[in-house]
C-alpha positions in Angstrom: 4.3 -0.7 19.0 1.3 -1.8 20.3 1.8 0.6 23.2 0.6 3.8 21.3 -2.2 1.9 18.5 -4.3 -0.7 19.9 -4.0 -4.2 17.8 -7.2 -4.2 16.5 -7.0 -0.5 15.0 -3.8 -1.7 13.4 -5.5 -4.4 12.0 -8.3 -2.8 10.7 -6.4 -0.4 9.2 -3.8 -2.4 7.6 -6.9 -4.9 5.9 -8.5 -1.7 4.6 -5.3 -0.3 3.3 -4.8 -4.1 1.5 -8.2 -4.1 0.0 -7.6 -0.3 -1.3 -4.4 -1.4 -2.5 -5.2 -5.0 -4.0 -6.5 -3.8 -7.7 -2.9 -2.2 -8.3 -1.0 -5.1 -7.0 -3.3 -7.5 -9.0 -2.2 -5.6 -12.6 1.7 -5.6 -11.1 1.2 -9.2 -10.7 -0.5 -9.6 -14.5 2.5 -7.2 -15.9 5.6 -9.3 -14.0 3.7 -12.5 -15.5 3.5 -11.7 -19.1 6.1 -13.7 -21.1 6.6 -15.4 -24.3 7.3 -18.7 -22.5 4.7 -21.8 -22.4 2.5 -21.5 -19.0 2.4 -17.8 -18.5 -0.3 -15.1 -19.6 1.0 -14.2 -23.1 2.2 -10.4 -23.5 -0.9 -7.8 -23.6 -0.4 -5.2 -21.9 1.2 -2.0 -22.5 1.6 -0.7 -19.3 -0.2 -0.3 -16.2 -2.7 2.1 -17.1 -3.8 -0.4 -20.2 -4.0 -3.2 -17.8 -6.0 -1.8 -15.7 -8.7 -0.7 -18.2 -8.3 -3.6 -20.3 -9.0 -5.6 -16.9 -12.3 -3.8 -15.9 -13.3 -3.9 -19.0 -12.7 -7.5 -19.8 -13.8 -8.8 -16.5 -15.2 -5.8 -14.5 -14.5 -5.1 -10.7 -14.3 -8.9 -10.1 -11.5 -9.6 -12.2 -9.5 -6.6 -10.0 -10.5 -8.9 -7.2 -9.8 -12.0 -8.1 -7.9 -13.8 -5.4 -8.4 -11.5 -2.9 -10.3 -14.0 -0.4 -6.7 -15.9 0.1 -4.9 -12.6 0.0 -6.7 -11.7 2.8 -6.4 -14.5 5.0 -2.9 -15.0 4.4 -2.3 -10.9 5.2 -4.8 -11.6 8.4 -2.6 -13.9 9.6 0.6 -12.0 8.8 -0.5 -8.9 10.0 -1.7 -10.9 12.8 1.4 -12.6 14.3 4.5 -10.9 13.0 4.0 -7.9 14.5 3.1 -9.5 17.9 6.1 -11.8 17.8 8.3 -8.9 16.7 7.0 -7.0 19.9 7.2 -9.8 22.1 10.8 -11.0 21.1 12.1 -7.1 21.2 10.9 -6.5 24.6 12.8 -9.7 26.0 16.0 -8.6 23.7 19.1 -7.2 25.5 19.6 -4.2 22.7 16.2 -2.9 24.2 17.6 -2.9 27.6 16.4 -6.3 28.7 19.0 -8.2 30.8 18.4 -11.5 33.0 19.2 -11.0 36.5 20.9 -13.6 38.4 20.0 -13.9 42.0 
C-alpha cells in the first residue's frame, strides 16, 4: 500500500476525512443511545436530520465536536499502526509470494 501513497498523505487524508465525517457519527452515536432505560440519553430525536439541528442549536458547533480530541488520537494511532503492520506482515506472508529459503 504504501508503495503508491506516501504514509503521511494517507494520514493526512484519512484525519481530514474523520474530522469531516465526525458531526454525523456523533448524531449516529446520540440516535443508537436513546432508550427508555435508566443511564442512557432519554428518546428525543426523530431522526437524523432533527438531531442534527436540535444539536447545533442546543449546543452549537461544539456540541457536534464533542469528543473529538480522544477520537482523534485513538484514529491517529489506528490509522497509524494497522496499516503498517498489515503491510509489514503481508509482505513476509507466503500467499504474497514470500517463502523462507533454506540454504
Amino acid at each position: 500500500m504504501f508503495n503508491s501513497v506516501s504514509p503521511l498523505s494517507f494520514l493526512i487524508k484519512e484525519m481530514i476525512f474523520n474530522a469531516l465525517a465526525y458531526p454525523f457519527i456523533t448524531v449516529m452515536r446520540r440516535i443508537e443511545t436513546q432508550s427508555r432505560d435508566p443511564g442512557m440519553i432519554p428518546k428525543r430525536y426523530y431522526n437524523a436530520r432533527h438531531c442534527f439541528g436540535l444539536m447545533y442549536r442546543e449546543e452549537g458547533i461544539k456540541g457536534l465536536y464533542r469528543g473529538f480530541t480522544s477520537f482523534s488520537i485513538g484514529m491517529l494511532i489506528y490509522l497509524t499502526f494497522v496499516p503498517m503492520i498489515a503491510h509489514m506482515t503481508s509482505m513476509r506472508s507466503p500467499v504474497f509470494g514470500y517463502k523462507e529459503v533454506d540454504d
